[in-house]
Biopython code that builds the backbone (N, CA, C, O; Angstrom):
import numpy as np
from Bio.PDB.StructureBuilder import StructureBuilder

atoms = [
    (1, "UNK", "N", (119.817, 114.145, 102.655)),
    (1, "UNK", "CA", (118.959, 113.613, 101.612)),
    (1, "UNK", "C", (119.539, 114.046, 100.267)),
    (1, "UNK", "O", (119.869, 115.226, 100.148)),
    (2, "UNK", "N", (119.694, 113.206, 99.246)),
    (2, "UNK", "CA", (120.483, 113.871, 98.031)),
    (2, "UNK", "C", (118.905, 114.308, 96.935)),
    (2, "UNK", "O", (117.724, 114.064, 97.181)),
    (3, "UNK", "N", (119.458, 114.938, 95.858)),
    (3, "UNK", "CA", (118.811, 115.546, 95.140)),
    (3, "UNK", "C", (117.846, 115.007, 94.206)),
    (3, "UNK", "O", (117.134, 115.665, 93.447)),
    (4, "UNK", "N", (117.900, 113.379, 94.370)),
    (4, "UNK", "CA", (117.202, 112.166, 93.829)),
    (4, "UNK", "C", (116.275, 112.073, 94.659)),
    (4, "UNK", "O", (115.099, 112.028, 94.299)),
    (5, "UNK", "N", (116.586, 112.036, 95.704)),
    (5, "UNK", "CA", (115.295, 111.426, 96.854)),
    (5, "UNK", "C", (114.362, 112.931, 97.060)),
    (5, "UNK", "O", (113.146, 112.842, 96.896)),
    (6, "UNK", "N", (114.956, 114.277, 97.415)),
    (6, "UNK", "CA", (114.306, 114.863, 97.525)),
    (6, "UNK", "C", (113.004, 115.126, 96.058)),
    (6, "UNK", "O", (111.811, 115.409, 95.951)),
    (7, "UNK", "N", (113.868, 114.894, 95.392)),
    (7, "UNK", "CA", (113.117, 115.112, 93.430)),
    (7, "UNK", "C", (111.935, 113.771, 93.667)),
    (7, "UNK", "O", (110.802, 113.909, 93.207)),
    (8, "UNK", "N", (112.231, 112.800, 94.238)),
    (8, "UNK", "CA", (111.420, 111.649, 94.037)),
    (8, "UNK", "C", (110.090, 112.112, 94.793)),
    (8, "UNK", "O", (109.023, 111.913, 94.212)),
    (9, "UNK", "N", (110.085, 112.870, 96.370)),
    (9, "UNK", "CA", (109.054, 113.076, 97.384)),
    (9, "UNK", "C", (108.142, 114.340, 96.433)),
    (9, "UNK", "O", (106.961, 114.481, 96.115)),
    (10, "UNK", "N", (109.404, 115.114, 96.208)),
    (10, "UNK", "CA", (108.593, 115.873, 95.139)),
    (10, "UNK", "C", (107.601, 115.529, 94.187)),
    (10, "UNK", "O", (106.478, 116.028, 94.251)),
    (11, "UNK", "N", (107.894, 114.793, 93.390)),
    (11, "UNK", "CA", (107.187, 114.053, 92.319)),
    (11, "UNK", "C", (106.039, 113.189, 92.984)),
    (11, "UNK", "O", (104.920, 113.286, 92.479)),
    (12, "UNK", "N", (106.138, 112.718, 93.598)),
    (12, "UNK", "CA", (105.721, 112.072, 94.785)),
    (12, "UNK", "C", (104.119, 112.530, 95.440)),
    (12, "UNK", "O", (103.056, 111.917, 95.341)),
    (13, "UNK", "N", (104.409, 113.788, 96.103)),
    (13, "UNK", "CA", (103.652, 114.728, 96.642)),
    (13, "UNK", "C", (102.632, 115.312, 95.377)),
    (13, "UNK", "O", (101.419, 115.511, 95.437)),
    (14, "UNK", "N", (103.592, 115.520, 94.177)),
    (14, "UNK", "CA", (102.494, 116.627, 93.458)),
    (14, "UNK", "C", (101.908, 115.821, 92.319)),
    (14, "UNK", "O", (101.741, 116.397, 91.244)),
    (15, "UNK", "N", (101.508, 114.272, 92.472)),
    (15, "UNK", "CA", (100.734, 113.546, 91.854)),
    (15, "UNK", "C", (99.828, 113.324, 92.606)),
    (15, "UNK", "O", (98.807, 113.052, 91.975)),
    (16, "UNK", "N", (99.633, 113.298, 94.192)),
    (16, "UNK", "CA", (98.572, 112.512, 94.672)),
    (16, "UNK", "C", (97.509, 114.088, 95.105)),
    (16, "UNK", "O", (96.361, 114.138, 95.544)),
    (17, "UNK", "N", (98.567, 115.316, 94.722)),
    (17, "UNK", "CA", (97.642, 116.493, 95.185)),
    (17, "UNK", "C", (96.855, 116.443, 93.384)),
    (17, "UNK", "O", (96.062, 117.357, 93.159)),
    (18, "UNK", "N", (96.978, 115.930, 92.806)),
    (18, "UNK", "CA", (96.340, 116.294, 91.278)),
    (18, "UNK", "C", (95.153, 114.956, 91.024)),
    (18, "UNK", "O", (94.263, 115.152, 90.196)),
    (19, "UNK", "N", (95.203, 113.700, 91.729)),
    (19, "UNK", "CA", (94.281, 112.922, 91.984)),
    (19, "UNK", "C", (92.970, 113.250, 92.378)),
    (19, "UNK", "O", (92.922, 113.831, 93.462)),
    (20, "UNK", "N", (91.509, 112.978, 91.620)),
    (20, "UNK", "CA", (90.898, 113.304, 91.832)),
    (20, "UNK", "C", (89.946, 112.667, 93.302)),
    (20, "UNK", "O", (90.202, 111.507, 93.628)),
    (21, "UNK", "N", (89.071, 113.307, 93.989)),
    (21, "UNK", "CA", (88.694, 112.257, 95.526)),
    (21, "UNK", "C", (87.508, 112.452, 95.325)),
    (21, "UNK", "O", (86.987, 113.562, 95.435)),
    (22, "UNK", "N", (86.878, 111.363, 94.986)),
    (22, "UNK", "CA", (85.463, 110.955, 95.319)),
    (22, "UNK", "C", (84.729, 110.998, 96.530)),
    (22, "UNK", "O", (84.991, 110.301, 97.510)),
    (23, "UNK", "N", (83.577, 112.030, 96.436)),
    (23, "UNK", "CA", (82.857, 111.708, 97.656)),
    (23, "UNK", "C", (81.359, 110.907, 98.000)),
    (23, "UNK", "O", (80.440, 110.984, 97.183)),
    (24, "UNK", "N", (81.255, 110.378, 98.878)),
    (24, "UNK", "CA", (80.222, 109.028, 99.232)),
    (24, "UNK", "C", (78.842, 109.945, 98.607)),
    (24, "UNK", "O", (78.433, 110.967, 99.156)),
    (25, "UNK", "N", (78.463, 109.572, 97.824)),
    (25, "UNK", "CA", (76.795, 109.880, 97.688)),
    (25, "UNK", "C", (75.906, 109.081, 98.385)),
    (25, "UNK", "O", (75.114, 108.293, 97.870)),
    (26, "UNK", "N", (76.102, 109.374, 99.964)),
    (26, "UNK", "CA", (74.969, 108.225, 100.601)),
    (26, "UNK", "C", (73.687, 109.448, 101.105)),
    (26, "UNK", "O", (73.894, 110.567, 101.574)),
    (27, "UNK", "N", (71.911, 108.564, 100.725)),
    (27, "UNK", "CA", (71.243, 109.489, 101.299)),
    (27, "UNK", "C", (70.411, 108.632, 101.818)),
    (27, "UNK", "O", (70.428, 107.586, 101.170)),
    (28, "UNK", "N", (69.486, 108.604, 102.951)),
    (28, "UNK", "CA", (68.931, 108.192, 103.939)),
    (28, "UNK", "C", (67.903, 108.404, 103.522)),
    (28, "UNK", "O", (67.763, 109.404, 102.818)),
    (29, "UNK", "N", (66.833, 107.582, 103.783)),
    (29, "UNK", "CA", (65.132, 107.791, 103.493)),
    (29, "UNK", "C", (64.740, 107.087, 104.521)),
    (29, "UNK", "O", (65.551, 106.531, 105.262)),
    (30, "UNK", "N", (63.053, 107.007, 104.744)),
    (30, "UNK", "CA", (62.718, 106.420, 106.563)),
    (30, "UNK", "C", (62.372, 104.829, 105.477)),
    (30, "UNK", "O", (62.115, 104.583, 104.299)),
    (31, "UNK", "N", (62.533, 104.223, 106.512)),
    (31, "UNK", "CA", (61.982, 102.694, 105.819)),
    (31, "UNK", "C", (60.671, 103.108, 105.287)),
    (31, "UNK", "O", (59.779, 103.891, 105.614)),
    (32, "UNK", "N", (60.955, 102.105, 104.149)),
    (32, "UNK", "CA", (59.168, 101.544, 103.602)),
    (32, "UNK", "C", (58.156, 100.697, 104.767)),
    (32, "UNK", "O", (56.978, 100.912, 105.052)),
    (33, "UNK", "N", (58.994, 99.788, 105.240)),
    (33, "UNK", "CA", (58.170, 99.209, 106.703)),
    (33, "UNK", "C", (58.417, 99.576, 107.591)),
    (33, "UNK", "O", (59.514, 100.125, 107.697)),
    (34, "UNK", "N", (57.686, 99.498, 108.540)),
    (34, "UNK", "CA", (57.863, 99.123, 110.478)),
    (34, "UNK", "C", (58.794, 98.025, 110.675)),
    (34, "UNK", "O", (58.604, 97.004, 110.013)),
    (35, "UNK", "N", (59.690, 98.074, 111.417)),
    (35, "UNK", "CA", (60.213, 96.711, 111.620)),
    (35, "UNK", "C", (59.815, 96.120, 113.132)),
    (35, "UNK", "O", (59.876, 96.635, 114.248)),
    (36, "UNK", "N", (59.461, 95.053, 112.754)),
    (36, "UNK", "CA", (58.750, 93.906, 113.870)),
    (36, "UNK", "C", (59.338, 93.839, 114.471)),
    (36, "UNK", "O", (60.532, 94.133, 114.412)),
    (37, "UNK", "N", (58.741, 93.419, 115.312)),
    (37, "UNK", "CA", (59.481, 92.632, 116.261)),
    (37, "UNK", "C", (60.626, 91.230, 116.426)),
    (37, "UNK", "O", (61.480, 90.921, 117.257)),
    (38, "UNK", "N", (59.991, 90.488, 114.875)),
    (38, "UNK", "CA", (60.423, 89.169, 114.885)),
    (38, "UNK", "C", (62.055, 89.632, 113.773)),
    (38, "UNK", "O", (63.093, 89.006, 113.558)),
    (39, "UNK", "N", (61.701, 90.588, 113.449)),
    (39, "UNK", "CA", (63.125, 91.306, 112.272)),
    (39, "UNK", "C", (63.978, 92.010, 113.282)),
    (39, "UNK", "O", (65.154, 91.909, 112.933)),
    (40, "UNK", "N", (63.881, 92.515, 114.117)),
    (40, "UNK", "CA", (64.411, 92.819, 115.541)),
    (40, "UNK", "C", (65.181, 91.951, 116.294)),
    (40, "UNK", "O", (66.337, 92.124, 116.680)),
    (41, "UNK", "N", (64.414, 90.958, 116.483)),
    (41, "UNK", "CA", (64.740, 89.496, 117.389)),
    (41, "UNK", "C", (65.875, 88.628, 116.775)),
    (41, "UNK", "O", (66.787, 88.156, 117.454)),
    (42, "UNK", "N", (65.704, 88.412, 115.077)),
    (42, "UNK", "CA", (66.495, 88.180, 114.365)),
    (42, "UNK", "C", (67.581, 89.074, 113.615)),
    (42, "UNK", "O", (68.140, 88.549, 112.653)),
    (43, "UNK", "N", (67.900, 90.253, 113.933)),
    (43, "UNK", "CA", (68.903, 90.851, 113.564)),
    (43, "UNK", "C", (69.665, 90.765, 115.100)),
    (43, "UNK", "O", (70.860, 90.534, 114.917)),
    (44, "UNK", "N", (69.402, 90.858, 116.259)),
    (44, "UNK", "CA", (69.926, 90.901, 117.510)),
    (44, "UNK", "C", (70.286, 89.475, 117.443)),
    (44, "UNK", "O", (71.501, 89.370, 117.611)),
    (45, "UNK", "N", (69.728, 88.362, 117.269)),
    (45, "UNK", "CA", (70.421, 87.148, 117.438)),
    (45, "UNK", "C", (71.563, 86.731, 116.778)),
    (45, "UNK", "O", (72.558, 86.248, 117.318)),
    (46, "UNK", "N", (71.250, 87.097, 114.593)),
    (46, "UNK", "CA", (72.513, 87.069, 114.689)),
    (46, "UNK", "C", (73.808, 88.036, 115.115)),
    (46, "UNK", "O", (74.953, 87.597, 115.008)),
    (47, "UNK", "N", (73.607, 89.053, 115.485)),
    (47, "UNK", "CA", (74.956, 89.585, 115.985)),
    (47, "UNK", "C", (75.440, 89.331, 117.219)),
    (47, "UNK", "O", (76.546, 89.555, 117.712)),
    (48, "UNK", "N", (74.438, 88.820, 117.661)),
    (48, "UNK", "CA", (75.154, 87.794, 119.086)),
    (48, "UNK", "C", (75.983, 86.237, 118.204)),
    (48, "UNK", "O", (77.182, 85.967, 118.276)),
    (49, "UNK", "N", (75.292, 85.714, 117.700)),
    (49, "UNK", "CA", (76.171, 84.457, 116.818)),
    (49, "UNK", "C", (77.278, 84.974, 116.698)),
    (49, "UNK", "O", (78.219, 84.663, 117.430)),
    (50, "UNK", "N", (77.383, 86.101, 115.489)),
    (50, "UNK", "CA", (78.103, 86.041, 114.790)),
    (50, "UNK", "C", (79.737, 86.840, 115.522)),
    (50, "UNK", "O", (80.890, 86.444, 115.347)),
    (51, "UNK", "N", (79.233, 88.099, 116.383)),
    (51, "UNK", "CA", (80.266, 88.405, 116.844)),
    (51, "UNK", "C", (80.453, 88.246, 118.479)),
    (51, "UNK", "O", (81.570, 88.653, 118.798)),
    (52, "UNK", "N", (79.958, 87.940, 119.208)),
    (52, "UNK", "CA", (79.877, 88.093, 120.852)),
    (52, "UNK", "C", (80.274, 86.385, 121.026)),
    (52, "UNK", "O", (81.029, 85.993, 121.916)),
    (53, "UNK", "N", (79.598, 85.426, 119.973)),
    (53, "UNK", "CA", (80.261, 83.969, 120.348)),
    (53, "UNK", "C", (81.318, 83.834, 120.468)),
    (53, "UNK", "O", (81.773, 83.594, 121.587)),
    (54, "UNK", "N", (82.143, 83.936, 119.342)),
    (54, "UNK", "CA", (83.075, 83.194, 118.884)),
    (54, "UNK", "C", (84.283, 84.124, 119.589)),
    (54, "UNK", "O", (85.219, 83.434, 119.993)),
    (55, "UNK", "N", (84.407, 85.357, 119.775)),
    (55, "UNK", "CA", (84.997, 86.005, 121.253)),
    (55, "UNK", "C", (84.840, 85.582, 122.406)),
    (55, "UNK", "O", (85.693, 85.385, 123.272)),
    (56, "UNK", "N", (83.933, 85.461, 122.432)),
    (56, "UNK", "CA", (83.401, 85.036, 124.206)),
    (56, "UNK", "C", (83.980, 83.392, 124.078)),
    (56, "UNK", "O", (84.212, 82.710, 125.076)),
    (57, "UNK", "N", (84.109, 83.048, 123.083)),
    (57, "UNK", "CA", (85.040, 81.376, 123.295)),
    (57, "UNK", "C", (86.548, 81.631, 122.934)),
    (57, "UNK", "O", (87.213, 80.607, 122.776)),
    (58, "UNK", "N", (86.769, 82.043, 122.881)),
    (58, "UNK", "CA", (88.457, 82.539, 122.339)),
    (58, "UNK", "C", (88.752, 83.440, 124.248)),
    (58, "UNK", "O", (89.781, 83.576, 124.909)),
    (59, "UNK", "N", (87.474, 83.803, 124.489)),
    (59, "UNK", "CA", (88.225, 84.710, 125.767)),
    (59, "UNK", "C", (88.432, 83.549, 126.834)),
    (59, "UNK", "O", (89.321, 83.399, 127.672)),
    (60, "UNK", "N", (87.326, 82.782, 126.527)),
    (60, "UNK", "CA", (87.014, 81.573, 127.847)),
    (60, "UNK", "C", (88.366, 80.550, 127.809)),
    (60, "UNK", "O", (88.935, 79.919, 128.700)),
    (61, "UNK", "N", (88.588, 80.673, 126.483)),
    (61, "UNK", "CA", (90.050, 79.732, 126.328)),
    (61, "UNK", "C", (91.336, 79.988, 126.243)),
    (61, "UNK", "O", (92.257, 79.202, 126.024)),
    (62, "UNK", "N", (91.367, 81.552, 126.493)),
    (62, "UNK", "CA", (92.231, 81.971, 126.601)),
    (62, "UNK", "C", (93.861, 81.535, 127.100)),
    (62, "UNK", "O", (94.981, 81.710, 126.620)),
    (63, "UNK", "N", (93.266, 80.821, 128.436)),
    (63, "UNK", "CA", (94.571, 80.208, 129.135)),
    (63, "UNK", "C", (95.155, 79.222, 128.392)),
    (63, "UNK", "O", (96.380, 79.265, 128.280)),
    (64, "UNK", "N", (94.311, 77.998, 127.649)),
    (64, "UNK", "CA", (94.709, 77.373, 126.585)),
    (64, "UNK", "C", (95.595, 77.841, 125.600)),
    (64, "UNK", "O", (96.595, 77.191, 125.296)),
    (65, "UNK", "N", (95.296, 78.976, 125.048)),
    (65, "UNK", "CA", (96.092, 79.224, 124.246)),
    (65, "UNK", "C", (97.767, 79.759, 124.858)),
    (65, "UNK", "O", (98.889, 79.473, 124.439)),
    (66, "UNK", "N", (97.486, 80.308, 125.578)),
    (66, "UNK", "CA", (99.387, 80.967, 126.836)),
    (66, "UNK", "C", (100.192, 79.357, 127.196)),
    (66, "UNK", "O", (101.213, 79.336, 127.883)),
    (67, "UNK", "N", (99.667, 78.266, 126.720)),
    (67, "UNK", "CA", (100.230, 77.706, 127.311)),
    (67, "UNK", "C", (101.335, 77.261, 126.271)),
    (67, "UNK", "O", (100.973, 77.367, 125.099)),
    (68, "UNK", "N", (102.634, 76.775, 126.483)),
    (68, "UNK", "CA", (103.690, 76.561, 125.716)),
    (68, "UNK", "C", (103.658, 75.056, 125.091)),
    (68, "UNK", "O", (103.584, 74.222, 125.993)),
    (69, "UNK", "N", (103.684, 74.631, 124.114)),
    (69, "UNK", "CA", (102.951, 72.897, 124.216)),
    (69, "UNK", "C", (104.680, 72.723, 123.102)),
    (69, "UNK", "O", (105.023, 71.625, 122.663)),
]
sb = StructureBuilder()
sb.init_structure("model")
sb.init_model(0)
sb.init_chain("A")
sb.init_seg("    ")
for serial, (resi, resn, name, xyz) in enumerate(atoms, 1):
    if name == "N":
        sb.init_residue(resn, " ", resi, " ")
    sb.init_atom(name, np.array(xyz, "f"), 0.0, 1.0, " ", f" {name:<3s}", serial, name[0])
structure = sb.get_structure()
């Protein structure tokens, strides 16, 4: 390694140790409501839409796609 590259990692290294790091201010409180049943029903449905469909059709077609066209 010549005396450029090592000088560069150097320089390198002792900027990102002088960067300052933010940490998450997240804080949790209990809900204001109960959640229903029907806010339940509809948060479970869409994450079936949104992620279990459109996998579950990409898996089913899978062979479609291996094929060489």
């Amino acid at each position: 390694m010549s005396l450029s590259t090592a000088q560069l990692l150097r320089d390198l290294t002792g900027l990102t140790w002088r960067l300052p790091v933010q940490c998450a201010q997240i804080h949790s409180k209990p809900p204001w409501e109960e959640l229903g049943t029907m806010d339940v029903a509809v948060g479970l449905a869409s994450c079936i839409l949104c992620f279990l469909l459109p996998s579950g059709w990409v898996l089913s077609h899978l062979e479609s796609y291996k094929k060489q066209e």
